[in-house]
C-alpha positions in Angstrom: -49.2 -129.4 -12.0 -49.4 -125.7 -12.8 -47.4 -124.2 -15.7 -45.0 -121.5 -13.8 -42.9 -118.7 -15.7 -40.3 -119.8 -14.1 -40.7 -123.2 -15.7 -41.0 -121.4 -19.3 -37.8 -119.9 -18.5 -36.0 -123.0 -17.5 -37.2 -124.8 -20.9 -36.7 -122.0 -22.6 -32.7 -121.6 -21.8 -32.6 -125.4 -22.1 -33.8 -125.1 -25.7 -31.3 -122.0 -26.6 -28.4 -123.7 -24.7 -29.2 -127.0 -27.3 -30.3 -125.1 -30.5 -29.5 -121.5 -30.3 -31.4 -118.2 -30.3 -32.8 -118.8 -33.4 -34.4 -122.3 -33.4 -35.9 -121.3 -30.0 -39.6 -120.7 -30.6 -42.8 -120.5 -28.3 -44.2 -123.8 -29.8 -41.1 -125.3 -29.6 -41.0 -124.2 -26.0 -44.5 -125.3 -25.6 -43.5 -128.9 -26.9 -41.3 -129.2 -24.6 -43.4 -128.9 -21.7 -46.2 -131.1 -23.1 -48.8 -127.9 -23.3 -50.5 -125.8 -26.0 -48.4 -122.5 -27.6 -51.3 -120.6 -25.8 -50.7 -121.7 -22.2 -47.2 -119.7 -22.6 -48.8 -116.4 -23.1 -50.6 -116.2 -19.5 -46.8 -116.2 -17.9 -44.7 -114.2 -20.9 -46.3 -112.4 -23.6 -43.8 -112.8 -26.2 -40.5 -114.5 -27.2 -38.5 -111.6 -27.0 -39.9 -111.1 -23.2 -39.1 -115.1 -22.9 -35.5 -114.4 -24.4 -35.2 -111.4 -22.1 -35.8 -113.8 -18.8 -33.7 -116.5 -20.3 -30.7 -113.7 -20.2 -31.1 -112.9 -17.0 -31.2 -116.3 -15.6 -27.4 -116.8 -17.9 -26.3 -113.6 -16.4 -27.8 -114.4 -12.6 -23.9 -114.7 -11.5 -23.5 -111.2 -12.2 -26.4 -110.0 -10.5 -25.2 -109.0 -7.0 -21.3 -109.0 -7.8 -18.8 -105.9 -7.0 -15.5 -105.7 -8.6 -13.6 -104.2 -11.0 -15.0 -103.2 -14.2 -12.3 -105.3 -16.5 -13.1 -108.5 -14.0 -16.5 -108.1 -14.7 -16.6 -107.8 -18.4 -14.2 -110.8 -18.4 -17.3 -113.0 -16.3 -19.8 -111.6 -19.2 -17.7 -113.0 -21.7 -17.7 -116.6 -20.1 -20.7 -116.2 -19.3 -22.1 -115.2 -23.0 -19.5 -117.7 -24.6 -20.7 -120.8 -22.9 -23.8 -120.6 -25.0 -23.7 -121.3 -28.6 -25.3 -118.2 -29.7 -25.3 -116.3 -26.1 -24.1 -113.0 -27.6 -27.3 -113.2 -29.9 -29.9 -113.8 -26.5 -27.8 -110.9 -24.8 -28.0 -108.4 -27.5 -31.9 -109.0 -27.9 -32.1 -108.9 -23.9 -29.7 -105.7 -23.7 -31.8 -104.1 -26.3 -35.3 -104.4 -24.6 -33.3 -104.0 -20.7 -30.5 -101.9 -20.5 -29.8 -102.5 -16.8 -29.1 -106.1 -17.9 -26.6 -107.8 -15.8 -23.7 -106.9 -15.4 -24.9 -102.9 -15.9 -25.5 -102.1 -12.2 -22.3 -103.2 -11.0 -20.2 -101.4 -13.7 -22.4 -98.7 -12.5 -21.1 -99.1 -9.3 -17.5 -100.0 -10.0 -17.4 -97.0 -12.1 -18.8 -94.3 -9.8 -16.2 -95.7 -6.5 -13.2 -94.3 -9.3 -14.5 -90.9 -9.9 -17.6 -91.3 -12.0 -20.9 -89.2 -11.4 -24.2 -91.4 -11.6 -24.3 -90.2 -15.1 -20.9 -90.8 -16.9 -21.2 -94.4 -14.8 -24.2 -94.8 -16.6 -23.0 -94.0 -20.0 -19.7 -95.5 -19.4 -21.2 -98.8 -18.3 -23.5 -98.4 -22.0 -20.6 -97.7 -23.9 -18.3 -101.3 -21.9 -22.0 -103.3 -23.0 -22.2 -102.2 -26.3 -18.1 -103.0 -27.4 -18.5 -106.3 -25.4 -21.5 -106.9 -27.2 -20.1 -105.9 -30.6 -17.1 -108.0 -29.7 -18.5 -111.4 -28.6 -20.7 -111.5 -31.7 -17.9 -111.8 -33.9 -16.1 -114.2 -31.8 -19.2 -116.6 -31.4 -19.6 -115.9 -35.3 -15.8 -116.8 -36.2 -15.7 -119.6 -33.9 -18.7 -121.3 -35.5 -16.9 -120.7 -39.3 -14.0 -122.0 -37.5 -12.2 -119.0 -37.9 -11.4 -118.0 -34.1 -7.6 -117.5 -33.3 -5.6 -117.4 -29.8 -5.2 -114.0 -29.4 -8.9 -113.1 -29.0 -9.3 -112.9 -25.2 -6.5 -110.9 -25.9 -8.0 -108.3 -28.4 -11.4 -108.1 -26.4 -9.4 -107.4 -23.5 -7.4 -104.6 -25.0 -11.0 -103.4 -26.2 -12.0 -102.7 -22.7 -9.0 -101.4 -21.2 -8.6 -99.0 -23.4 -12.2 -98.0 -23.0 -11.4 -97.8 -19.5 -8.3 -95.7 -19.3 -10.9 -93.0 -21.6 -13.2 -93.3 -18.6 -10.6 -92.4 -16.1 -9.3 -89.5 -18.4 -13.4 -88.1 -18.9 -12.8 -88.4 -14.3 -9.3 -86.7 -14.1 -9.7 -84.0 -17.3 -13.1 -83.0 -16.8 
């Protein structure tokens, strides 16, 4: 049977979802499918590139969504927090693609209240990188066991409050 990226991929987030970001390497990935470290680079050149294709395939369920911007930073978090280090794959994903799920549809949700293509755009960069920022240190507390209850709460506030300066930048020019 033919190696496939798509199988790379699959290892690959099986790997990251057992070990982490970190311990996910292409020999480790290559041991996993029973071929040679070199067969790897015909289908993805690099780890990072590997890593970025792993993110998408986490963040598929935000790929063709519409909804409100808060509702969809709220399914990034789940989705980033049911990984053990998933705000470490998304911040080296986000880095190399900025239109990263879920970036188009805050695009979107953004422009249908006001927003020209782009404030959306820099609105939708500025929701990513607090979100980012944000789930970092909660997957870093929870792993020192240092996570309290009010920190859906907090990232929450984050956001709206981001939000409500979007709406001013709309209704104050």
């Amino acid at each position: 049977m033919a190696l496939t990226a798509g199988q790379i991929v699959q290892a690959a987030h099986r790997l990251v979802a057992q070990y982490g970001v970190q311990d996910v390497s292409m020999r480790r990935v290559a041991g996993e499918l029973g071929v040679q470290p070199g067969a790897l680079y015909y289908h993805v050149p690099n780890k990072q590139e590997m890593l970025r294709q792993v993110a998408h395939r986490v963040l598929e369920p935000l790929r063709e969504v519409s909804g409100e911007p808060l509702d969809l930073m709220q399914g990034l978090r789940r989705l980033i927090l049911e990984l053990p280090d998933g705000g470490d794959l998304i911040l080296i994903a986000y880095s190399l693609d900025p239109e990263l799920p879920p970036v188009p549809a805050l695009c979107a949700a953004l422009q249908s209240q006001g927003q020209d293509s782009r404030q959306a755009s820099d609105g939708a960069g500025v929701l990513m990188r607090y979100a980012l920022g944000a789930l970092a240190v909660e997957q870093n507390a929870r792993l020192f066991g240092r996570l309290d209850d009010e920190t859906n709460r907090v990232y929450e506030q984050g956001l709206i409050a981001l939000l409500d300066a979007e709406v001013k930048k709309v209704t104050h020019g």
